[in-house]
Every structure is written in C-alpha cells, then in structure tokens.
C-alpha positions as a LaTeX table, in Angstrom:
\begin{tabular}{lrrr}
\hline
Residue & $x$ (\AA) & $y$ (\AA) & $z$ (\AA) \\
\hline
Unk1 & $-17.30$ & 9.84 & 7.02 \\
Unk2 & $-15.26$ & 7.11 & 6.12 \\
Unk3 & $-13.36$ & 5.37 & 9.42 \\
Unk4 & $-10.52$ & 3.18 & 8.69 \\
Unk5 & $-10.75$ & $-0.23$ & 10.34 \\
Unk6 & $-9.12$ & $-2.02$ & 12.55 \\
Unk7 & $-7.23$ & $-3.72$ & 10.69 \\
Unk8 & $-5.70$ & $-0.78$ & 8.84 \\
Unk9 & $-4.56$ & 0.22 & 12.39 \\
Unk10 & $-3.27$ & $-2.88$ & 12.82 \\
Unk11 & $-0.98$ & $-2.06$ & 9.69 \\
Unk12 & 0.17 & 1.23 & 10.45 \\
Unk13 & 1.00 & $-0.80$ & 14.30 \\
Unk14 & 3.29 & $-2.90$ & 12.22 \\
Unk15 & 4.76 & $-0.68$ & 9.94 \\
Unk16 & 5.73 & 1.40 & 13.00 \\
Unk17 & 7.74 & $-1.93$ & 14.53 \\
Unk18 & 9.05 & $-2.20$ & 11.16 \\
Unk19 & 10.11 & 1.57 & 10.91 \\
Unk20 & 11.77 & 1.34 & 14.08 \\
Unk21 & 14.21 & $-1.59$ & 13.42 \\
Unk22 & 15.08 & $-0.12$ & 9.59 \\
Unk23 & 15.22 & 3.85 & 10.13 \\
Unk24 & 13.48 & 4.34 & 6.82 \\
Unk25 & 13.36 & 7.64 & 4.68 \\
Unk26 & 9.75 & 7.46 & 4.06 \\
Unk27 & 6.47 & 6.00 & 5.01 \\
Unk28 & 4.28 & 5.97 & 2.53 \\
Unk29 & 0.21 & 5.10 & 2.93 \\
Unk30 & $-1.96$ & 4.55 & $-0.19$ \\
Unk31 & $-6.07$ & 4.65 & $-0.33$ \\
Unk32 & $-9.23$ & 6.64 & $-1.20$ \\
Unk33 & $-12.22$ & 7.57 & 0.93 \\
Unk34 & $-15.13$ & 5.93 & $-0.66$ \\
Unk35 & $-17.16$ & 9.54 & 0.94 \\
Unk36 & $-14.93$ & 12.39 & $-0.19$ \\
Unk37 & $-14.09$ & 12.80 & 4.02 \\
Unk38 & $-10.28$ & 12.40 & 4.69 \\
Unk39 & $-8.55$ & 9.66 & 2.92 \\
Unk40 & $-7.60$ & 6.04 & 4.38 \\
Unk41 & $-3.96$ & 7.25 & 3.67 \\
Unk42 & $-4.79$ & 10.45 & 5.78 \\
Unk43 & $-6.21$ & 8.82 & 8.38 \\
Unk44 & $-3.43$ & 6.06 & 8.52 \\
Unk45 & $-0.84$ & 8.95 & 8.98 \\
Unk46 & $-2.60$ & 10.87 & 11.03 \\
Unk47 & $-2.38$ & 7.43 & 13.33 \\
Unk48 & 1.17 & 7.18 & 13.17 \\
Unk49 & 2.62 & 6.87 & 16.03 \\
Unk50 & 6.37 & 5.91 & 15.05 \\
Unk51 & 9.85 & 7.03 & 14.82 \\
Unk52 & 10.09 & 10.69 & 13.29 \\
Unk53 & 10.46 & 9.96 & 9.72 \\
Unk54 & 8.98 & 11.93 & 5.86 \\
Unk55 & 4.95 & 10.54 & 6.33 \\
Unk56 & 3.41 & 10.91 & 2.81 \\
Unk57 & $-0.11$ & 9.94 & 2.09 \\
Unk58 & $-1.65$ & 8.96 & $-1.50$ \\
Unk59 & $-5.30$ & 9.46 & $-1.15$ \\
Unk60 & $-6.54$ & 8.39 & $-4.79$ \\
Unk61 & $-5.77$ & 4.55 & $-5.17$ \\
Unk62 & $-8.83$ & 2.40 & $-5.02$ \\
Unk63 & $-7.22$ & $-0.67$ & $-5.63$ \\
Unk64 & $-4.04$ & $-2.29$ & $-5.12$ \\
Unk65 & $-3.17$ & $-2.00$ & $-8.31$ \\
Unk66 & $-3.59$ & 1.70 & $-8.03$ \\
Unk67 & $-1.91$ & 1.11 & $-4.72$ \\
Unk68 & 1.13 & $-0.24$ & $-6.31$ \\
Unk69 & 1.30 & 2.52 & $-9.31$ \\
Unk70 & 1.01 & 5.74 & $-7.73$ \\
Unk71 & 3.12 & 4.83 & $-4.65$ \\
Unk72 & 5.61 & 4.00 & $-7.16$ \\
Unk73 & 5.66 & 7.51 & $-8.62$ \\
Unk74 & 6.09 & 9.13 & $-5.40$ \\
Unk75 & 9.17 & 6.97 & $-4.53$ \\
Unk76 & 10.58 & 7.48 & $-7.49$ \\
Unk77 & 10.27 & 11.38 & $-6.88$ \\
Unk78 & 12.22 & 10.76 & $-3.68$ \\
Unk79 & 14.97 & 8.62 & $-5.38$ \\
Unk80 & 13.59 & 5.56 & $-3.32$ \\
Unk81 & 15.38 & 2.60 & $-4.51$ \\
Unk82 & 13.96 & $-0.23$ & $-1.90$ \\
Unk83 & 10.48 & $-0.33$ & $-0.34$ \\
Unk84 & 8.90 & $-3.11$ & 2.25 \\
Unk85 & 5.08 & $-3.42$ & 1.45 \\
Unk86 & 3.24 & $-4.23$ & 4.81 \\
Unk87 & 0.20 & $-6.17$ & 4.33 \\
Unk88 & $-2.02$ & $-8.57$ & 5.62 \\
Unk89 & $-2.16$ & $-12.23$ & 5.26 \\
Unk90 & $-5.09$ & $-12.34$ & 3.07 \\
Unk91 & $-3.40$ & $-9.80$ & 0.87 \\
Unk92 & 0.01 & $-11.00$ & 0.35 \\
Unk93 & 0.01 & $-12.85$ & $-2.97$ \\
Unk94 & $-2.34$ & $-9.82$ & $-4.66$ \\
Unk95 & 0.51 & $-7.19$ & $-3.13$ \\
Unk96 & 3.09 & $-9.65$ & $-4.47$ \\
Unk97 & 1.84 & $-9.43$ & $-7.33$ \\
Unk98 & 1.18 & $-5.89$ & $-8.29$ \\
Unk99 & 3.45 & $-4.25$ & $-6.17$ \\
Unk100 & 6.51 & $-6.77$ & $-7.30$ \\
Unk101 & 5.97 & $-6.64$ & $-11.04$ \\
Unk102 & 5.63 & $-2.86$ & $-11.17$ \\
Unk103 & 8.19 & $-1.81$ & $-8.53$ \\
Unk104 & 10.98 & $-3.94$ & $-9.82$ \\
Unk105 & 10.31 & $-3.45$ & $-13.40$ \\
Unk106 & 10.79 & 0.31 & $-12.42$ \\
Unk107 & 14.38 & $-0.37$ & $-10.84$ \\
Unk108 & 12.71 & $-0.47$ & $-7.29$ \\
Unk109 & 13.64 & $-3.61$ & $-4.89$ \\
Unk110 & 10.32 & $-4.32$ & $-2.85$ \\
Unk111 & 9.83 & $-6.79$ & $-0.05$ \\
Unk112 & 6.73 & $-7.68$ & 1.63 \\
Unk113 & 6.09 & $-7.76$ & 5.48 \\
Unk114 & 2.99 & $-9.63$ & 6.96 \\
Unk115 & 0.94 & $-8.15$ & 9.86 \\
Unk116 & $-0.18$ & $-10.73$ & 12.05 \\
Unk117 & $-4.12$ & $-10.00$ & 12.00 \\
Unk118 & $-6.29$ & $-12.28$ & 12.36 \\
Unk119 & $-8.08$ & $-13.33$ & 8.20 \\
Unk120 & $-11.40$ & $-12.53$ & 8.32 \\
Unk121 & $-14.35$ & $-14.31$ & 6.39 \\
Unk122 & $-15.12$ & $-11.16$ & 4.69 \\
Unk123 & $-11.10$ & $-10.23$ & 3.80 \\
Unk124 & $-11.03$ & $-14.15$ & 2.23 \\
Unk125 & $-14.00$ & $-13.06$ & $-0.05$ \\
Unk126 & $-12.78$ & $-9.68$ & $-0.94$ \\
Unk127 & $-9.67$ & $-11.24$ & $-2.38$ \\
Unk128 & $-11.03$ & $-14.34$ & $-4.17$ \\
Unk129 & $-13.49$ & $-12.12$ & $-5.59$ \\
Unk130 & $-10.76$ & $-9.80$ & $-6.57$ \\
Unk131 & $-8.83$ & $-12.43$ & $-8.46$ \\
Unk132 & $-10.42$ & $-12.19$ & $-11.82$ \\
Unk133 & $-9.95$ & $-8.70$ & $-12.17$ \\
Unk134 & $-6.40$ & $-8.91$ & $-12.12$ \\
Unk135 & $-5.61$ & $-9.21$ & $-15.53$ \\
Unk136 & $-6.98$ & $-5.70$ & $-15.99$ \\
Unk137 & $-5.87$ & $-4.01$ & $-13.34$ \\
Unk138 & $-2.47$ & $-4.97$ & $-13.73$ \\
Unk139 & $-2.73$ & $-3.54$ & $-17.46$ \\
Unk140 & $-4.42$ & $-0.31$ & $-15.65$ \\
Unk141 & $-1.29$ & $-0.02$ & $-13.13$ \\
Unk142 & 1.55 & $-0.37$ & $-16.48$ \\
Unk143 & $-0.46$ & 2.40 & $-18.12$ \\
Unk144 & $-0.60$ & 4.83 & $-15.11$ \\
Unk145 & 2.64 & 4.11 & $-14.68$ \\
Unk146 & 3.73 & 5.04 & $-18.32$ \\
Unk147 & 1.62 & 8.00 & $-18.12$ \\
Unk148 & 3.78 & 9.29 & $-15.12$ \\
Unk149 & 7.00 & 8.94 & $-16.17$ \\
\hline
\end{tabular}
C-alpha cells in the first residue's frame, strides 16, 4: 500500500496552523496512489487533525500540474474565489508556477505558503528533473482545464 511520507504530514501539520489563523471554507488535498490502495489525498485527510472545516480529497493528480487543474475545478464548484497553496521549499517555484497561471487565469486569487521541512537530496532531484517537462504539462493542465468547464 502506498504510505504517505513524512513530509506530506508535515504539510497537512502546516496547513492545519494555517487553517486555524484563516477559518477557511475548504481544505482541499490533491494526489494519486501509485498502488490503487487509498489515495495520498485520502490519506492526507484522513490525518487532519484541524479546525472543523469541508475536507475534500482529489485522488487522481499525478503531477502538479494535474495538482493545479483538477483542484481548480473543485473550487470552482464551491464558488472558491481565493486559495493558499501549502508547499514545500523545494516545490515552491513549480507550484508557483502551475498553480498561479491556471488559478488566476480562472478568476481564482492563489497564494503560496511554505512548510518549513527540511529539502532533501532526493526532493532537489525530483524537481530539477521535473523542470523540462514543464512545458507540457502546463499545456496538459490548460486542456483539462478547458475540458471541465
């Protein structure tokens, strides 16, 4: 079974700070299970330990382009109009990128919020190796987005 890591418990730990301060409508937690068990968004909400608030999990994004896209849709469905991406270091100018672009071309304001986790060798080469593959996964997020609306 796929086990979220640390570090994704480390998000949901500072999403819950984050929820407590703002009172938001929703949480929302993106991400697949690479073994068809219960979802990293499943398994992030079933670790929530914050402030009573709508907990909505999107278990089919496998990257953070599909991240960005199809939490879009679902805050749109809820008449979201601002959302605060919480992320790690290593992974703030990737979420910047996707999630910025397609929330606010979508009418959605979006700021980011940095964990403080500790980068990892392996993180570093997940997201330079990502890099390239932006391009295309940024066209990728437009479409699913255009097919949704």
């Amino acid at each position: 079974m796929h086990r979220i890591s640390n570090r994704c418990l480390d998000l949901v730990a500072e999403a819950e700070r984050l929820a407590a301060g703002i009172a938001p409508d929703v949480v929302l937690f993106t991400g697949w299970s690479s073994t068809g068990g219960p979802s990293e968004a499943e398994q992030m909400k079933l670790a929530w330990t914050g402030p009573e608030v709508e907990l909505v999990a999107e278990p089919t994004a496998r990257t953070t382009a599909e991240n960005a896209s199809r939490s879009l849709a679902l805050l749109l469905e809820r008449r979201i109009g601002a959302a605060t991406v919480v992320c790690t270091p290593l992974h703030l100018a990737r979420a910047r990128l996707f999630f910025g672009r397609l929330y606010r071309a979508n009418g959605l304001a979006v700021t980011f919020r940095v964990a403080r986790v500790r980068p990892s060798v392996r993180a570093a080469v997940w997201e330079l190796s990502a890099l390239p593959l932006v391009p295309f996964q940024l066209r990728a997020a437009h479409a699913d987005v255009r097919e949704k609306r």
